[in-house]
PDB file of N, CA, C and O in Angstrom:
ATOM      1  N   UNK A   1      -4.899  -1.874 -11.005  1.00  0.00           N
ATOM      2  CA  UNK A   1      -4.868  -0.428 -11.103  1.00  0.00           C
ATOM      3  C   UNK A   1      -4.744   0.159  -9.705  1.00  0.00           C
ATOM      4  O   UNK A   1      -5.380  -0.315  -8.764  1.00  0.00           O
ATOM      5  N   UNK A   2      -3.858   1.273  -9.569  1.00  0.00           N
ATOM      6  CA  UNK A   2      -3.467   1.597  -7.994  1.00  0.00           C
ATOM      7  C   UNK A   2      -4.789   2.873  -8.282  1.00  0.00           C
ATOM      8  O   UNK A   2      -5.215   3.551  -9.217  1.00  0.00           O
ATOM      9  N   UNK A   3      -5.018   2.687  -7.054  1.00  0.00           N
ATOM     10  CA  UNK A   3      -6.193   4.075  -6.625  1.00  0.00           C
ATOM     11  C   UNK A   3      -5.439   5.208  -6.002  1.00  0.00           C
ATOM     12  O   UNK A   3      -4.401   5.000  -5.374  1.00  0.00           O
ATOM     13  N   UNK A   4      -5.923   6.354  -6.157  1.00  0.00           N
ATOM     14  CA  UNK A   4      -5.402   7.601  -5.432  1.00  0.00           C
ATOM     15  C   UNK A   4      -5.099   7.257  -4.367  1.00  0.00           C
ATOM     16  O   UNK A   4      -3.928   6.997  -4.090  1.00  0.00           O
ATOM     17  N   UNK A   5      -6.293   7.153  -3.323  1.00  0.00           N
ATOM     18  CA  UNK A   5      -6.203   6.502  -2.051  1.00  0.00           C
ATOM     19  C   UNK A   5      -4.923   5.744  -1.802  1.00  0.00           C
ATOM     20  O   UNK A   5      -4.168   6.026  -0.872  1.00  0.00           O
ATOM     21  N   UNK A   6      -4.649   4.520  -2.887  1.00  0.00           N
ATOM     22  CA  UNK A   6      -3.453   3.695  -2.333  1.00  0.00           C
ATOM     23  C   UNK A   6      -2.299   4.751  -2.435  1.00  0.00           C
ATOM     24  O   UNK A   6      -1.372   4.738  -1.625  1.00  0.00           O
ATOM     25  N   UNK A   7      -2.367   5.526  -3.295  1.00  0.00           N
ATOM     26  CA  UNK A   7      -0.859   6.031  -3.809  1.00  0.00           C
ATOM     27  C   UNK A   7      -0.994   6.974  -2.623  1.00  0.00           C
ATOM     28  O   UNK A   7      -0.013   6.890  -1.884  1.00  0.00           O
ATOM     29  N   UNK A   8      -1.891   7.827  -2.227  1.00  0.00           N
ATOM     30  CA  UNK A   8      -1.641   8.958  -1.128  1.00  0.00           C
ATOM     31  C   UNK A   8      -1.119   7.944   0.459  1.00  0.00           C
ATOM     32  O   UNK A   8      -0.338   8.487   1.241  1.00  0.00           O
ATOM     33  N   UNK A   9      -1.603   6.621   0.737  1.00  0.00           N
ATOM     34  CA  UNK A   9      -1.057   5.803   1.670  1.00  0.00           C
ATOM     35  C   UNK A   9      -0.249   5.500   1.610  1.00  0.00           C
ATOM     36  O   UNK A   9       0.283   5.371   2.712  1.00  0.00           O
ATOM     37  N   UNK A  10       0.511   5.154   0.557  1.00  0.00           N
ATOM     38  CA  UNK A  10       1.921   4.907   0.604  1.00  0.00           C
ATOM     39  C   UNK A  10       2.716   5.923   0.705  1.00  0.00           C
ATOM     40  O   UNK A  10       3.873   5.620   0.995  1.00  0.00           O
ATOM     41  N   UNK A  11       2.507   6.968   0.573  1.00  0.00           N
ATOM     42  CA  UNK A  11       3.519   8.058   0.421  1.00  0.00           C
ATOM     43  C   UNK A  11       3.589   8.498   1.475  1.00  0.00           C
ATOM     44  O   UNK A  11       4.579   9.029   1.977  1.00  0.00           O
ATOM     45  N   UNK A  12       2.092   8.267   2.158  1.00  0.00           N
ATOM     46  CA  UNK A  12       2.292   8.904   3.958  1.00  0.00           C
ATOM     47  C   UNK A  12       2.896   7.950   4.617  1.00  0.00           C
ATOM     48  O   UNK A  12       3.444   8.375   5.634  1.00  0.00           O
ATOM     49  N   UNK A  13       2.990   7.022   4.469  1.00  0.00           N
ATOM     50  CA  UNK A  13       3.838   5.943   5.335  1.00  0.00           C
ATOM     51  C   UNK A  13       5.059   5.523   4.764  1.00  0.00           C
ATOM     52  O   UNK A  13       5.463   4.411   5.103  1.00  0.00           O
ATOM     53  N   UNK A  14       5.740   6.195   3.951  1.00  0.00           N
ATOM     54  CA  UNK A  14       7.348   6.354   3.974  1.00  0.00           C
ATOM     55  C   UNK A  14       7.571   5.731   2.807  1.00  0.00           C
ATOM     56  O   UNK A  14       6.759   5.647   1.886  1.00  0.00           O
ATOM     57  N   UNK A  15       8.922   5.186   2.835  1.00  0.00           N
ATOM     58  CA  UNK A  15       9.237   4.417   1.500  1.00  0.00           C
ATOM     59  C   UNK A  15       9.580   2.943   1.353  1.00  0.00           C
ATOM     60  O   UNK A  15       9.855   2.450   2.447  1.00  0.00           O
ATOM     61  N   UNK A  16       9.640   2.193   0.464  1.00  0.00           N
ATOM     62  CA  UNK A  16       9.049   0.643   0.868  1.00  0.00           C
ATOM     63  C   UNK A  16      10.417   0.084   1.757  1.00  0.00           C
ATOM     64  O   UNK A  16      10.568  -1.010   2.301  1.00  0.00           O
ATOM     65  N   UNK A  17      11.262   1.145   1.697  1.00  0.00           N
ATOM     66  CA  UNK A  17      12.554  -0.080   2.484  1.00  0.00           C
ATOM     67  C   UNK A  17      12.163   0.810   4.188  1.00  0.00           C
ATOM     68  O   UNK A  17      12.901   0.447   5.103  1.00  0.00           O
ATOM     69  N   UNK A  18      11.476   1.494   4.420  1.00  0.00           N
ATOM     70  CA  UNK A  18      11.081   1.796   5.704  1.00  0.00           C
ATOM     71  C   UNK A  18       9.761   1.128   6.106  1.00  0.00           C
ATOM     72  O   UNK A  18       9.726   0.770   7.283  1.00  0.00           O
ATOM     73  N   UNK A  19       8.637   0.880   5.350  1.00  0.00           N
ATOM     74  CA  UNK A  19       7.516   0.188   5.524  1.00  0.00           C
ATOM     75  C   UNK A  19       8.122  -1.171   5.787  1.00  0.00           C
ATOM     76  O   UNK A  19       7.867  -1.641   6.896  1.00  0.00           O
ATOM     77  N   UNK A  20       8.736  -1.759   5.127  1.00  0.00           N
ATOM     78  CA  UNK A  20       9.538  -3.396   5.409  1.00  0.00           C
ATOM     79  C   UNK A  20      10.176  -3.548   6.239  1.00  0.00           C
ATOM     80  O   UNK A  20      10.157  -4.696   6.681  1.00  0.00           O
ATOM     81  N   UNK A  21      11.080  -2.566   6.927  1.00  0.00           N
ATOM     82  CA  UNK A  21      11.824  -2.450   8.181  1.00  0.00           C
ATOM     83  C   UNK A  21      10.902  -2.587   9.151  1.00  0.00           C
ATOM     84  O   UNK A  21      10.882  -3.463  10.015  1.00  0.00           O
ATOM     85  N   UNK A  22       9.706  -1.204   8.904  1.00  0.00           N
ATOM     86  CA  UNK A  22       8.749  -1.360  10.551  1.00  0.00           C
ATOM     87  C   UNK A  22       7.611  -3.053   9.926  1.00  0.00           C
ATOM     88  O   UNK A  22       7.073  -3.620  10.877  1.00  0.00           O
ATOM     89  N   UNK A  23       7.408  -3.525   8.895  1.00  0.00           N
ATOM     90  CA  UNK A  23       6.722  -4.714   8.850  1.00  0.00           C
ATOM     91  C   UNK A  23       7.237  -5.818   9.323  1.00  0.00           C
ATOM     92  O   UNK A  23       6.586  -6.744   9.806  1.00  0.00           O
ATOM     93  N   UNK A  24       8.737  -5.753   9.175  1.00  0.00           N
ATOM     94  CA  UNK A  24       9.659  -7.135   9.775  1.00  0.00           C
ATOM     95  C   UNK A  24       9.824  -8.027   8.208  1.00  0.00           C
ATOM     96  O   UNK A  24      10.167  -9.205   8.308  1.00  0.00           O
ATOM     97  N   UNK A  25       9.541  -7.367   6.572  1.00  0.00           N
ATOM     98  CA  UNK A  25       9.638  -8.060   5.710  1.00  0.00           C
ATOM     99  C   UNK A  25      10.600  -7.496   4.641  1.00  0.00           C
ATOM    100  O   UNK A  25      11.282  -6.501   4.886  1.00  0.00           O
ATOM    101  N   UNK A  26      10.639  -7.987   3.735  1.00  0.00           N
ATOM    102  CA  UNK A  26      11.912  -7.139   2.794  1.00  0.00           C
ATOM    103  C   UNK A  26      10.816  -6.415   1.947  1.00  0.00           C
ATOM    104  O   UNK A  26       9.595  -6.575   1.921  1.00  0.00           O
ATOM    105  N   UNK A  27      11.935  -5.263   1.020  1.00  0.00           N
ATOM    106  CA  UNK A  27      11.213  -4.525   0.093  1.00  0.00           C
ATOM    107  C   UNK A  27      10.450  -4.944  -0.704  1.00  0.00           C
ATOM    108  O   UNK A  27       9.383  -4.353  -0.868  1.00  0.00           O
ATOM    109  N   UNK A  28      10.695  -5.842  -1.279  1.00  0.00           N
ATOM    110  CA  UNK A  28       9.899  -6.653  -2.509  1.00  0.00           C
ATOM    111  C   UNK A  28       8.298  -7.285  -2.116  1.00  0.00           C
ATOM    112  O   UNK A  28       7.199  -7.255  -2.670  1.00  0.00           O
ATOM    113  N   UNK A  29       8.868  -7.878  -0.801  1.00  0.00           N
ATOM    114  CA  UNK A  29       7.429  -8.391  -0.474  1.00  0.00           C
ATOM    115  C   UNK A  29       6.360  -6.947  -0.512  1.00  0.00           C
ATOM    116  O   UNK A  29       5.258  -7.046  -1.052  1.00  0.00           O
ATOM    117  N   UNK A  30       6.852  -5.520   0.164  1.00  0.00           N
ATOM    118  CA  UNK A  30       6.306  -4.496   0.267  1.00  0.00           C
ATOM    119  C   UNK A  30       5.480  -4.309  -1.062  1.00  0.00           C
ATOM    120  O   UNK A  30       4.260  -4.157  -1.127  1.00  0.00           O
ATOM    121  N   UNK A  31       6.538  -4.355  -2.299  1.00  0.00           N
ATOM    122  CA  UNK A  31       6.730  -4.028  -3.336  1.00  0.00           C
ATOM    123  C   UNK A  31       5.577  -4.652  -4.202  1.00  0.00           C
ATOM    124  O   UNK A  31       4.955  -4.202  -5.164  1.00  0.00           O
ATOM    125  N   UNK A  32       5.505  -5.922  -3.482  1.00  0.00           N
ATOM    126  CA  UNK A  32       3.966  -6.613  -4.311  1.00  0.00           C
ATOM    127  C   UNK A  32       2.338  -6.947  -3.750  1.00  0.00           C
ATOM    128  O   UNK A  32       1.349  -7.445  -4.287  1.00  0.00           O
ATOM    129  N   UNK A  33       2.675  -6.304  -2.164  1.00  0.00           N
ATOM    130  CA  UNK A  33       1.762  -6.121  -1.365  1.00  0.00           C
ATOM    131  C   UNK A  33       0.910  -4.690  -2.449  1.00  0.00           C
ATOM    132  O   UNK A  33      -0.211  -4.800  -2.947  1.00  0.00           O
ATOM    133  N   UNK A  34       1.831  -3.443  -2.578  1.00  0.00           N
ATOM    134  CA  UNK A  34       1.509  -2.061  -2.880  1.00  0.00           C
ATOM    135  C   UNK A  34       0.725  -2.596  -4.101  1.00  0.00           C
ATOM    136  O   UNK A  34      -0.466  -2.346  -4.289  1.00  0.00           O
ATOM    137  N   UNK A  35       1.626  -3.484  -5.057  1.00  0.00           N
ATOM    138  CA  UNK A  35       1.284  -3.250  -6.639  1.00  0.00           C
ATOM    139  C   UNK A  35       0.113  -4.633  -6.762  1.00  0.00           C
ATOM    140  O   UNK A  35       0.006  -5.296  -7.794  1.00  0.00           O
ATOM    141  N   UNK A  36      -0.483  -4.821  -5.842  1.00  0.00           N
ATOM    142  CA  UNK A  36      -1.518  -6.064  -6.055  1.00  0.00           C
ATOM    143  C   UNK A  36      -1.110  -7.305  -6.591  1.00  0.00           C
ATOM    144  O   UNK A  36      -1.780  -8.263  -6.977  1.00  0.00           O
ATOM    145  N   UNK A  37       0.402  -7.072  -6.537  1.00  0.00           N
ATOM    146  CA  UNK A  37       0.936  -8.723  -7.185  1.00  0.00           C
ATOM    147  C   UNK A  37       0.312 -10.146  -5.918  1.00  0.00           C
ATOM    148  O   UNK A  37       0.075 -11.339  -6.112  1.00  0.00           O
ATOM    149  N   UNK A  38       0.234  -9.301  -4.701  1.00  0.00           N
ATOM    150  CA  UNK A  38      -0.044 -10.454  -3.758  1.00  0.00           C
ATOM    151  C   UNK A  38      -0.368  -9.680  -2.624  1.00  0.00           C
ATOM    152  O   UNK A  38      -0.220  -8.462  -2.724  1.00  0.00           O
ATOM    153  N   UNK A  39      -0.884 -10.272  -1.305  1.00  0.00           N
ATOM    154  CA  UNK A  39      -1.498  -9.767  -0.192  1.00  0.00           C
ATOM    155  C   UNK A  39      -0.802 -10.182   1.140  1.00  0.00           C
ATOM    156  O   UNK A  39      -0.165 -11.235   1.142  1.00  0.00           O
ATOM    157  N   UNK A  40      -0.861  -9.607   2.002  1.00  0.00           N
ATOM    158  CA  UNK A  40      -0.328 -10.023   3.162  1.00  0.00           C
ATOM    159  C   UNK A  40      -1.661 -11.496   3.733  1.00  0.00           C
ATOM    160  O   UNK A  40      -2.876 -11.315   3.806  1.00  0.00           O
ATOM    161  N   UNK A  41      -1.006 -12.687   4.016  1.00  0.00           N
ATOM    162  CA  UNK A  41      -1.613 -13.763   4.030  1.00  0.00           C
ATOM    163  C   UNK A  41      -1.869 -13.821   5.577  1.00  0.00           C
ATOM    164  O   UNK A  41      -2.932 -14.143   6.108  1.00  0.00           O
ATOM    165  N   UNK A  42      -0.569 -13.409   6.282  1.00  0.00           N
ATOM    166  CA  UNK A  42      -0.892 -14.296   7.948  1.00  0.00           C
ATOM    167  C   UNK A  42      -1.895 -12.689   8.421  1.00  0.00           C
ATOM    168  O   UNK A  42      -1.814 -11.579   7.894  1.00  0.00           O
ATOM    169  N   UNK A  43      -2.628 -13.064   9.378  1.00  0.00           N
ATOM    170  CA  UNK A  43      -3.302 -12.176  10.650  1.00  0.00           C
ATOM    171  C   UNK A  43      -2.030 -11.277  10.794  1.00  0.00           C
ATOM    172  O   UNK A  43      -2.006 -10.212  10.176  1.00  0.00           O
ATOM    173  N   UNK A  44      -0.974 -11.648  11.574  1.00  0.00           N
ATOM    174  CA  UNK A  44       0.219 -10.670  11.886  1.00  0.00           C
ATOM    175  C   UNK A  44       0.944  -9.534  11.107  1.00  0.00           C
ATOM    176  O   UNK A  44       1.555  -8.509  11.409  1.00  0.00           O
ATOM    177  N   UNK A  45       0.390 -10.569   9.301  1.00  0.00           N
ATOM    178  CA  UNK A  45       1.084  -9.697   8.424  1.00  0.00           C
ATOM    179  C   UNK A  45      -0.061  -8.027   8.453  1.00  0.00           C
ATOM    180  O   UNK A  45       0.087  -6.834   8.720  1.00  0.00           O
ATOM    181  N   UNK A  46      -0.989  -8.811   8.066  1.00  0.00           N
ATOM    182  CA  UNK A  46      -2.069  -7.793   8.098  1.00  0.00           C
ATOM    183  C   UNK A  46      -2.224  -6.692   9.286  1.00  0.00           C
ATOM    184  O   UNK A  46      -2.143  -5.469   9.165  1.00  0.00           O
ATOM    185  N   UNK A  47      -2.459  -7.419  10.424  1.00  0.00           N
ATOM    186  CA  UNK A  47      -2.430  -6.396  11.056  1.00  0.00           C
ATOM    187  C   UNK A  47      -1.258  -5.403  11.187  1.00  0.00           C
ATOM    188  O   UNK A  47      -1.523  -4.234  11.469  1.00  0.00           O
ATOM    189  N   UNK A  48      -0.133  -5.741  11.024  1.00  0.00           N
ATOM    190  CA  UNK A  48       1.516  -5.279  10.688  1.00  0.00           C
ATOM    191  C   UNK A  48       0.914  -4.101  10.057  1.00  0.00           C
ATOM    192  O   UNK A  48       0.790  -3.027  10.646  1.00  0.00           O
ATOM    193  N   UNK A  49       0.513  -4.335   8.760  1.00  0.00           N
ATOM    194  CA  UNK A  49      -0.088  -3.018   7.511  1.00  0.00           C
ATOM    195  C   UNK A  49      -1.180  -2.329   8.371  1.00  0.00           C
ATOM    196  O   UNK A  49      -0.794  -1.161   8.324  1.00  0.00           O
ATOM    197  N   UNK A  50      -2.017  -2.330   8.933  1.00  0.00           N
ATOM    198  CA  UNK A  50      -3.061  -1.955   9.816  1.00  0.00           C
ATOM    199  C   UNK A  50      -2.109  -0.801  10.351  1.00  0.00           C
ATOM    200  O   UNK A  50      -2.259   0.406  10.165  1.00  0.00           O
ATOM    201  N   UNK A  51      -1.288  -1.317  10.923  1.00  0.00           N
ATOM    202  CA  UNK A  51      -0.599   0.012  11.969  1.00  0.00           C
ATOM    203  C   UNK A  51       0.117   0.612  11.164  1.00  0.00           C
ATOM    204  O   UNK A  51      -0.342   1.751  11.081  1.00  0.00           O
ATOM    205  N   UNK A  52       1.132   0.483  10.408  1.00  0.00           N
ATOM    206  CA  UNK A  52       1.947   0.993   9.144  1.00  0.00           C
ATOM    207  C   UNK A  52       1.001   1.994   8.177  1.00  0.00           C
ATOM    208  O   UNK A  52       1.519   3.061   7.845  1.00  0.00           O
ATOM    209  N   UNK A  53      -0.182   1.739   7.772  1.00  0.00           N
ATOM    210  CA  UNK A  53      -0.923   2.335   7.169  1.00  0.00           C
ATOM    211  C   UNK A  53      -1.805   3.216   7.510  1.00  0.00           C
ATOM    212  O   UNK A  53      -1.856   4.193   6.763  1.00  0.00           O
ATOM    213  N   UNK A  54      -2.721   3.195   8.640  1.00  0.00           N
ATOM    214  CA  UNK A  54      -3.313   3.452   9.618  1.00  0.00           C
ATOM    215  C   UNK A  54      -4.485   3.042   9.307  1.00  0.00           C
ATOM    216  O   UNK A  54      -5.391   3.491  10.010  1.00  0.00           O
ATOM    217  N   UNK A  55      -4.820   2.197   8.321  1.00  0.00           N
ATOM    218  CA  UNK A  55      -6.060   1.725   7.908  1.00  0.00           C
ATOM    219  C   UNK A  55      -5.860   0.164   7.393  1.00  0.00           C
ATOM    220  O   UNK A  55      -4.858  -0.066   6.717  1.00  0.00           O
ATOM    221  N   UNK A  56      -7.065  -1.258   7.779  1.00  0.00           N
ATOM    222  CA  UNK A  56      -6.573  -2.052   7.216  1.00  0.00           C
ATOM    223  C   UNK A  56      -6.270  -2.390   5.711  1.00  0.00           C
ATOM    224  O   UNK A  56      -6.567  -1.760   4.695  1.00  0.00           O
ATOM    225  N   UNK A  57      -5.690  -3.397   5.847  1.00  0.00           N
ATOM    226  CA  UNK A  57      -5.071  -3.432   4.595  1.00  0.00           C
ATOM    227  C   UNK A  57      -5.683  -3.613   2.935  1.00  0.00           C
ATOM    228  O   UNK A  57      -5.146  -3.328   1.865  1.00  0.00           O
ATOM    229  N   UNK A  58      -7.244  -4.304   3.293  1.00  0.00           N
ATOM    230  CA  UNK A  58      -8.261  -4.428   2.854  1.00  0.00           C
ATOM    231  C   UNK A  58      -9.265  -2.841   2.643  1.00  0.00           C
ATOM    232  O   UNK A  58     -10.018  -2.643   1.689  1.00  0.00           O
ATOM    233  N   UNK A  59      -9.136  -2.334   3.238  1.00  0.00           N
ATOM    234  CA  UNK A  59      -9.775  -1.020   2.981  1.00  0.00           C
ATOM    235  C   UNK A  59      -8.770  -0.147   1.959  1.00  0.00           C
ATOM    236  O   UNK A  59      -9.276   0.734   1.264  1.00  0.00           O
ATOM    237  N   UNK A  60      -7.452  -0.396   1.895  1.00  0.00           N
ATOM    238  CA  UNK A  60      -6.808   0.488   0.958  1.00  0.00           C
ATOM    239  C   UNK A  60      -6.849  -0.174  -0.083  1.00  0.00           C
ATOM    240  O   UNK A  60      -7.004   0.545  -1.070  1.00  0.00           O
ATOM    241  N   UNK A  61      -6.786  -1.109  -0.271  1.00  0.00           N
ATOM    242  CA  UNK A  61      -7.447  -2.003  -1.760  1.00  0.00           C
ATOM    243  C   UNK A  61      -8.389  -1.537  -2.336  1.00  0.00           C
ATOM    244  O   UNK A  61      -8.407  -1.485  -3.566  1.00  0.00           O
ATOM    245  N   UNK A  62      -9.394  -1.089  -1.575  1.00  0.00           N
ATOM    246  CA  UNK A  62     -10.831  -0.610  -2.352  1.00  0.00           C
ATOM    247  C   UNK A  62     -10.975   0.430  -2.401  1.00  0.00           C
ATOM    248  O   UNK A  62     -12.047   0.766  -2.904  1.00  0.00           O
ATOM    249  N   UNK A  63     -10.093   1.487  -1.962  1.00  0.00           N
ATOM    250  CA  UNK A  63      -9.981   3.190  -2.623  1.00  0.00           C
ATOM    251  C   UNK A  63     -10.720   3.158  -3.988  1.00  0.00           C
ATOM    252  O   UNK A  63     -10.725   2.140  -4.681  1.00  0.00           O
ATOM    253  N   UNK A  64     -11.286   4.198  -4.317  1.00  0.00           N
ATOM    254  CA  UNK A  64     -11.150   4.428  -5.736  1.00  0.00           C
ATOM    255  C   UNK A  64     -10.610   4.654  -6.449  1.00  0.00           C
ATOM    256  O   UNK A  64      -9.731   5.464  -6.155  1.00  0.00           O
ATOM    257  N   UNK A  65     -10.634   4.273  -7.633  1.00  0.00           N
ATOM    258  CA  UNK A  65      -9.383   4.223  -8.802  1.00  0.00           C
ATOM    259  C   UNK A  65      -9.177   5.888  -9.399  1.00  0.00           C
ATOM    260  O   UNK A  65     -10.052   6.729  -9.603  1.00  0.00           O
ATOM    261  N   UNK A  66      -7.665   5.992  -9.585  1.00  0.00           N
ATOM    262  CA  UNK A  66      -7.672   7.260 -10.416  1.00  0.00           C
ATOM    263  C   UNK A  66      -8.322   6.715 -11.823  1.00  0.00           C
ATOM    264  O   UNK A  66      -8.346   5.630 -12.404  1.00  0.00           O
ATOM    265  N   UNK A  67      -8.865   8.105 -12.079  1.00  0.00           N
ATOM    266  CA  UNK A  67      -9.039   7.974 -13.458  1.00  0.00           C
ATOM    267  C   UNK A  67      -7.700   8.521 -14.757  1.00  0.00           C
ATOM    268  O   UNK A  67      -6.697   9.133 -14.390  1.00  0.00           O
ATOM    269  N   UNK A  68      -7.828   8.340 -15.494  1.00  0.00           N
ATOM    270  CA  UNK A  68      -6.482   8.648 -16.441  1.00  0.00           C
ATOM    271  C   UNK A  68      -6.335   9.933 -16.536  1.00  0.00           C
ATOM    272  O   UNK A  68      -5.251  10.480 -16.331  1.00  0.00           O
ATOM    273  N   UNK A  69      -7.660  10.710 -16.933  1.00  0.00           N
ATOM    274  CA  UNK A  69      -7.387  12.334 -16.724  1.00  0.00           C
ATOM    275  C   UNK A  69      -7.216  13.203 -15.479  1.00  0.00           C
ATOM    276  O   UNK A  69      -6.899  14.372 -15.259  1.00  0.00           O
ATOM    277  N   UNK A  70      -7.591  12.042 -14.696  1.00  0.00           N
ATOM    278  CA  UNK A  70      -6.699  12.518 -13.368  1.00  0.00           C
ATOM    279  C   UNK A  70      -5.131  12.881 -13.057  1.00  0.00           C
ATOM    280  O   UNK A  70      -4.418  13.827 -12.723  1.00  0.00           O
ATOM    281  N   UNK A  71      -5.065  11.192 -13.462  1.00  0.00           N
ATOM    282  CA  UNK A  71      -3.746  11.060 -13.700  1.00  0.00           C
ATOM    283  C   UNK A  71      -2.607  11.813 -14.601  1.00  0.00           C
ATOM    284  O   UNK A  71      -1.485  12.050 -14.155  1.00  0.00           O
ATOM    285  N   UNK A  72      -2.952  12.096 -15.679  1.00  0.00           N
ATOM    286  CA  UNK A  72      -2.084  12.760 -16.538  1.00  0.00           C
ATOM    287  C   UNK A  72      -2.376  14.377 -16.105  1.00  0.00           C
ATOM    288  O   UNK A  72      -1.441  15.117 -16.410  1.00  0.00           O
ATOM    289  N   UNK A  73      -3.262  14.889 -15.596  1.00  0.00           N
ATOM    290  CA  UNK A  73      -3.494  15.961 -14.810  1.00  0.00           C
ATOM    291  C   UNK A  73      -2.316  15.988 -13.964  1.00  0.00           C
ATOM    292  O   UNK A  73      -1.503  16.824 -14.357  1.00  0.00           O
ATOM    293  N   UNK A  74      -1.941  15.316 -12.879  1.00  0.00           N
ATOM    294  CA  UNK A  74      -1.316  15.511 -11.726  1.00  0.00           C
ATOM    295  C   UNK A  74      -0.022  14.615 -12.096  1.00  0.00           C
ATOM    296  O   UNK A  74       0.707  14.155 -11.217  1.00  0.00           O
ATOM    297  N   UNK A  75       0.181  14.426 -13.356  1.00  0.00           N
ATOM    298  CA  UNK A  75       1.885  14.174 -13.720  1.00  0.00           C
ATOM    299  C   UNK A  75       2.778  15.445 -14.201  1.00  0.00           C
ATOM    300  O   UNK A  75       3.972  15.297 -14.462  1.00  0.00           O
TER     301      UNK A  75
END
């Protein structure tokens, strides 16, 4: 489940084929970093997201979750 938090970080830091450009990785990897399919593994990757995000990469994981009436609120 993406949290507010994640979704307001991604949107401030551009769009995934610009986040992958300044990470040095392709979209997809971006693409499953965002959607929790998988994590940035090396130190380099991570810290990469650290600066890209402005927070580590581990702290935007643990945002809090929207709730659904949030959500359908702000669709």
């Amino acid at each position: 489940m993406r949290s507010e938090g994640s979704v307001m970080l991604q949107r401030a830091a551009g769009t995934q084929w610009e986040k992958a450009r300044k990470l040095g990785v392709n979209q997809r990897t971006v693409s499953r970093w965002e959607s929790g399919m998988s994590r940035p593994r090396s130190f380099e990757d991570r810290d990469a997201c650290r600066r890209v995000y402005g927070i580590p990469f581990e702290a935007r994981m643990r945002a809090a979750p929207i709730s659904d009436a949030a959500a359908t609120a702000t669709a």
